[in-house]
PAPAKOL-575486 format. One record per atom (N, C-alpha, C): x, y, z. Coordinates in steps of 0.2 Angstrom, whole numbers, padded with zeros to 4 digits, always signed. Layout:
// residues N
XYZ...
// end
This chain:
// residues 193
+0286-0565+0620+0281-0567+0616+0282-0566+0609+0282-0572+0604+0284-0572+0598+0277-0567+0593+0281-0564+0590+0275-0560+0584+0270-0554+0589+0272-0552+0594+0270-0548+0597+0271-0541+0594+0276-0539+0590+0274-0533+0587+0269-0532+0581+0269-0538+0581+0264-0539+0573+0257-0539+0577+0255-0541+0582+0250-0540+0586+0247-0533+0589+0253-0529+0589+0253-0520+0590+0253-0516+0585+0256-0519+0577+0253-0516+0572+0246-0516+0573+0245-0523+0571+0235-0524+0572+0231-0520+0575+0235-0519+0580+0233-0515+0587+0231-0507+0585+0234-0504+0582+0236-0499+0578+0233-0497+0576+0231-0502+0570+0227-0502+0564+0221-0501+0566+0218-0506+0570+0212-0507+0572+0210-0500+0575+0214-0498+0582+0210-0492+0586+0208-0487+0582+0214-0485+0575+0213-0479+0569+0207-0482+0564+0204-0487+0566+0202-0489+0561+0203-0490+0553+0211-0492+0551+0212-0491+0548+0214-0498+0542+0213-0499+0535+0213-0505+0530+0221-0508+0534+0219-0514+0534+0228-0518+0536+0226-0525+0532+0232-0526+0529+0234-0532+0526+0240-0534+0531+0239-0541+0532+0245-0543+0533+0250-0551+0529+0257-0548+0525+0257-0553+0522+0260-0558+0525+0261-0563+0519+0265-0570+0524+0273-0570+0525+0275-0571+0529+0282-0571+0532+0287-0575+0527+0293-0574+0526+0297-0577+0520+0298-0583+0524+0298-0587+0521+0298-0595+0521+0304-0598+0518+0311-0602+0523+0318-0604+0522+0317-0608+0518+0321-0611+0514+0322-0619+0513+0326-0623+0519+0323-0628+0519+0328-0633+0527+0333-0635+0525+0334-0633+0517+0343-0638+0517+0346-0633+0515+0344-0627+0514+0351-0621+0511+0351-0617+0514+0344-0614+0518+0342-0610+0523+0341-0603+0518+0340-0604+0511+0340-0597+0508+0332-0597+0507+0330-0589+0505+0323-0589+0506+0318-0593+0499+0311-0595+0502+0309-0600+0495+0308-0594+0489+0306-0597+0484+0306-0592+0477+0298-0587+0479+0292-0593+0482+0286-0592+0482+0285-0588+0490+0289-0585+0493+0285-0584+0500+0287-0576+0499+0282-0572+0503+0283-0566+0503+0288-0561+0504+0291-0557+0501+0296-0551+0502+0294-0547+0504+0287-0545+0503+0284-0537+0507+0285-0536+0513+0285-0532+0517+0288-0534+0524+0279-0534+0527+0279-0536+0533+0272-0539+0535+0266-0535+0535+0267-0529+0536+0260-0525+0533+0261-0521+0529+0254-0521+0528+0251-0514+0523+0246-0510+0527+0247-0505+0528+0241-0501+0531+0239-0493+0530+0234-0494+0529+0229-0486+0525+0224-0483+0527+0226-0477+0530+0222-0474+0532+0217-0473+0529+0217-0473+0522+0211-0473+0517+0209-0477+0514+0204-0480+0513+0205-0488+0509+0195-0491+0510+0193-0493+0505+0186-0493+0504+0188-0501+0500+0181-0503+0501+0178-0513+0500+0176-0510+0492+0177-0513+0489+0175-0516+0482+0174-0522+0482+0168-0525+0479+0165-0531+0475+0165-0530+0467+0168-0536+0465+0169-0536+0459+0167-0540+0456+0161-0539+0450+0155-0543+0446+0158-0542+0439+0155-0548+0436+0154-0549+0428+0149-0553+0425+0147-0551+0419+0140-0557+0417+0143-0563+0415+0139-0569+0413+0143-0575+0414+0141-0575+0406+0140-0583+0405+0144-0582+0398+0136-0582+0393+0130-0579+0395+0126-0578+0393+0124-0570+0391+0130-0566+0395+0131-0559+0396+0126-0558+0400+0126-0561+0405+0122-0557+0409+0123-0558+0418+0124-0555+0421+0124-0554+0430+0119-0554+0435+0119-0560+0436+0113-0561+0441+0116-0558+0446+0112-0553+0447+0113-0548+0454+0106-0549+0458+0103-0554+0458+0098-0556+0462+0102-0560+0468+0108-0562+0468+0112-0564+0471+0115-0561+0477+0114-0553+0479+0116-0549+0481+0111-0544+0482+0106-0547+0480+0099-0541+0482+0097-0545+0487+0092-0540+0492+0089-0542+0497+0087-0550+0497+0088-0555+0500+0086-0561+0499+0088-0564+0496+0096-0562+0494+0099-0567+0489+0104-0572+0494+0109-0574+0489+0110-0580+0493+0120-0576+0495+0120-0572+0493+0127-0566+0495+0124-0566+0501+0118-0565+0506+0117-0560+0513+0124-0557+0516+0128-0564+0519+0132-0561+0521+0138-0557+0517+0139-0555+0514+0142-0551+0507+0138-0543+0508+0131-0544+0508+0127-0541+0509+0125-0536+0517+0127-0540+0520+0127-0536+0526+0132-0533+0530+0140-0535+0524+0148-0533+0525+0147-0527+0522+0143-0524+0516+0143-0519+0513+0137-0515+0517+0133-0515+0518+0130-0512+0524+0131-0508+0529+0135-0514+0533+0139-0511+0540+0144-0506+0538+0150-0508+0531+0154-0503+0532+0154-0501+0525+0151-0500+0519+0148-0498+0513+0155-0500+0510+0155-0498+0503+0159-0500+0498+0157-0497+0490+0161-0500+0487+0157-0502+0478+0157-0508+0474+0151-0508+0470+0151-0512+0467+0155-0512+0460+0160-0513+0457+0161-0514+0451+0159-0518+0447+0155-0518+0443+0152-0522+0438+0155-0521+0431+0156-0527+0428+0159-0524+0420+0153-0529+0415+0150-0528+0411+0146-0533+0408+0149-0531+0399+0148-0537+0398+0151-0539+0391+0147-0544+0385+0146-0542+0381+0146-0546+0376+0149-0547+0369+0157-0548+0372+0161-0547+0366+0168-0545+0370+0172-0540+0365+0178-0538+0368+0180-0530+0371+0182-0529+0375+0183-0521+0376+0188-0520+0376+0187-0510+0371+0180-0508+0372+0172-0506+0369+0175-0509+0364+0169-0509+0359+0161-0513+0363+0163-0518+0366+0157-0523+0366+0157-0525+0373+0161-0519+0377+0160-0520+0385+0158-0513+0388+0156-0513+0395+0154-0508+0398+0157-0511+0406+0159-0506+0411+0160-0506+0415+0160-0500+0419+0156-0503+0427+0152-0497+0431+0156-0498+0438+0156-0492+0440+0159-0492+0452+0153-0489+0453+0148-0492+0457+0142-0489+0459+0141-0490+0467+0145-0484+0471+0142-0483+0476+0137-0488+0479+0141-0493+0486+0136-0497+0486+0127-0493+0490+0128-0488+0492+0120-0485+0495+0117-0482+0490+0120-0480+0485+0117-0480+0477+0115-0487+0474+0117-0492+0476+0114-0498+0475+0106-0499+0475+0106-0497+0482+0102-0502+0489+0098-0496+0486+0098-0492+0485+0092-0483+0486+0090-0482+0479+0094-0482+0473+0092-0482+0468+0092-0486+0463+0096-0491+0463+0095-0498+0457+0091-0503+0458+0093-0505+0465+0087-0511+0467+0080-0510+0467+0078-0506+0470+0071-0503+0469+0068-0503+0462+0071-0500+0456+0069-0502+0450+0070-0511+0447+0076-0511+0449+0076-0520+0448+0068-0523+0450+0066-0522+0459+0062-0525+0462+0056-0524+0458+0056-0517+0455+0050-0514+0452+0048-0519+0445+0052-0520+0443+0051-0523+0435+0053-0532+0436+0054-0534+0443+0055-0541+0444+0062-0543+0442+0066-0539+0441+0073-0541+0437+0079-0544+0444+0081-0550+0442+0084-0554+0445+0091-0554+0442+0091-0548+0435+0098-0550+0433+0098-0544+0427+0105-0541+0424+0104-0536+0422+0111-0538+0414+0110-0534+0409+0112-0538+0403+0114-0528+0404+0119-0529+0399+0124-0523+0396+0119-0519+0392+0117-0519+0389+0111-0514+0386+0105-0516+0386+0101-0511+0388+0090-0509+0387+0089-0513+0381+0083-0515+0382+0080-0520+0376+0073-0516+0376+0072-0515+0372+0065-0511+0368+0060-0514+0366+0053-0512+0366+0047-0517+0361+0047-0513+0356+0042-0518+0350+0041-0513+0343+0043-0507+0344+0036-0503+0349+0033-0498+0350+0040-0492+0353+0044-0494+0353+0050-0490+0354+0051-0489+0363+0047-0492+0367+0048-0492+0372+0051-0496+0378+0055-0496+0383+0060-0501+0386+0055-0505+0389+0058-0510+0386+0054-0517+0388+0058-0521+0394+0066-0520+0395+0070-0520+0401+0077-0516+0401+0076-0514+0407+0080-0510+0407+0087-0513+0406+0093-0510+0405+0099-0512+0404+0105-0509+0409+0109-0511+0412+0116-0507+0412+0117-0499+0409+0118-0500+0402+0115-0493+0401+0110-0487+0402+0105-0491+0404+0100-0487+0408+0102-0484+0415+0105-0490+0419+0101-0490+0427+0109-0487+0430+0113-0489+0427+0122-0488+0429+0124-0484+0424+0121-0479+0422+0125-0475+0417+0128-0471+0423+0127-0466+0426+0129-0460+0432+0135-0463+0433+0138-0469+0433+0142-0473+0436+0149-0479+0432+0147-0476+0426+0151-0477+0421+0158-0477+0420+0165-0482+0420+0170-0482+0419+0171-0479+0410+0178-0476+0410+0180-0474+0405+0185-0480+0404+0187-0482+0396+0191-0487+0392+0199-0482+0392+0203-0484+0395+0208-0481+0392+0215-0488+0389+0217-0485+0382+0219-0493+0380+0226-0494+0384+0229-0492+0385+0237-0494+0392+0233-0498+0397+0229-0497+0400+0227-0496+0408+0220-0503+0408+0215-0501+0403+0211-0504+0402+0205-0496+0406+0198-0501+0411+0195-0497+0413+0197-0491+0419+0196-0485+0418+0198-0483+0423+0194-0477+0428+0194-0471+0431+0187-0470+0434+0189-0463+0432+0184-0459+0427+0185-0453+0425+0184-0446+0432+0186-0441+0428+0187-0438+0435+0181-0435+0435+0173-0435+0434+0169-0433+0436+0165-0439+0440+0167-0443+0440+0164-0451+0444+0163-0449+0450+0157-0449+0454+0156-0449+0460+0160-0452+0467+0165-0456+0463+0170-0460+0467+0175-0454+0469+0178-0449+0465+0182-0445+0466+0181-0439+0472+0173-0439+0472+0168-0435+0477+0171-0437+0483+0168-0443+0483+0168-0446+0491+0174-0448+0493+0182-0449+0490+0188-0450+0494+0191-0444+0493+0187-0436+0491+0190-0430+0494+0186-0429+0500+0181-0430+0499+0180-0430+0504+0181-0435+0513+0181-0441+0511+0187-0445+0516+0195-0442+0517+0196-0438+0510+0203-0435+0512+0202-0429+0517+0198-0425+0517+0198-0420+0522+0195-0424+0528+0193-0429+0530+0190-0431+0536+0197-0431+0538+0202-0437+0535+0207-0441+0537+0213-0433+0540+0212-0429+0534+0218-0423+0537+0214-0418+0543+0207-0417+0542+0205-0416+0552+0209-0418+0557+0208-0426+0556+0209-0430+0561+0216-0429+0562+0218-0430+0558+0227-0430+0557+0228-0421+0563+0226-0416+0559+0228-0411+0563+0227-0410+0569+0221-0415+0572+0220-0415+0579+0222-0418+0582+0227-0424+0581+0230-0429+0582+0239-0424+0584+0241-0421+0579+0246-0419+0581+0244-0410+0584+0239-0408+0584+0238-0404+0591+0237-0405+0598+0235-0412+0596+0234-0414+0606+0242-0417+0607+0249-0417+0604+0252-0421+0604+0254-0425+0606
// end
């Protein structure tokens, strides 16, 4: 059976429930037979025992991110009910200008979404959220911003790299802790031999 082991890697991945990419097979030329410039060298998978869904958002050219699109009753659902069933992050970066002077960029645990941003969105009717709180006279937030709602969750500017995730981010939390799930599993695995 042709590609049958590529079928048992799958196999693999899947029962460990583990991230698999599968790349594409290198592809000959018919008249030299050497491999094309364009077809893949990686060998056919990628697989991780560790590995979490990020969605990745930006405002458009008005600075702003309709995330009404991904809240309850947008038009994301199905996007919406992928994050759900196996959870993720959102990376949001919002800009008015260049970074990092005139950007901000957030990884917001997507169940810190759903539990604590949307709720205030839905409260104040906001369908879309701009890089900084807007104020009236009176000194008080007239709409909340990014900076208000996704601060907790805040990337750092590093100039080499660009944004990157500082080591208090609550993202570093939750893949020590997937790390010690994963080495459980692991020593149980090779104590049952």
């Amino acid at each position: 059976m042709r590609k049958k082991a590529e079928l048992r890697v799958r196999n693999i991945a899947n029962h460990y429930g583990w991230f698999k990419h599968k790349y594409g097979d290198v592809r000959y030329c018919i008249h030299c037979h050497m491999p094309l410039p364009k077809s893949e060298n990686a060998p056919d998978f990628y697989i991780a025992p560790i590995g979490t869904w990020v969605e990745a958002k930006n405002n458009d050219s008005t600075g702003t991110w309709k995330c009404g699109e991904i809240m309850e009753g947008g038009a994301r659902k199905n996007q919406r009910e992928f994050l759900d069933k196996n959870g993720g992050w959102l990376f949001i970066e919002l800009a008015d200008g260049n970074a990092p002077k005139n950007a901000d960029a957030y990884l917001v645990p997507w169940a810190s979404w759903k539990t604590d941003i949307e709720p205030i969105l839905n409260e104040n009717d906001m369908k879309s959220i701009r890089r900084l709180t807007t104020y009236n006279k009176d000194g008080m937030v007239r709409r909340p911003g990014a900076d208000f709602l996704l601060e907790a969750y805040q990337l750092k500017w590093e100039s080499k790299t660009g944004w990157i995730i500082p080591g208090k981010h609550t993202f570093w939390k939750v893949y020590r802790s997937k790390l010690k799930e994963q080495l459980i599993f692991v020593n149980q695995e090779i104590a049952n031999g």
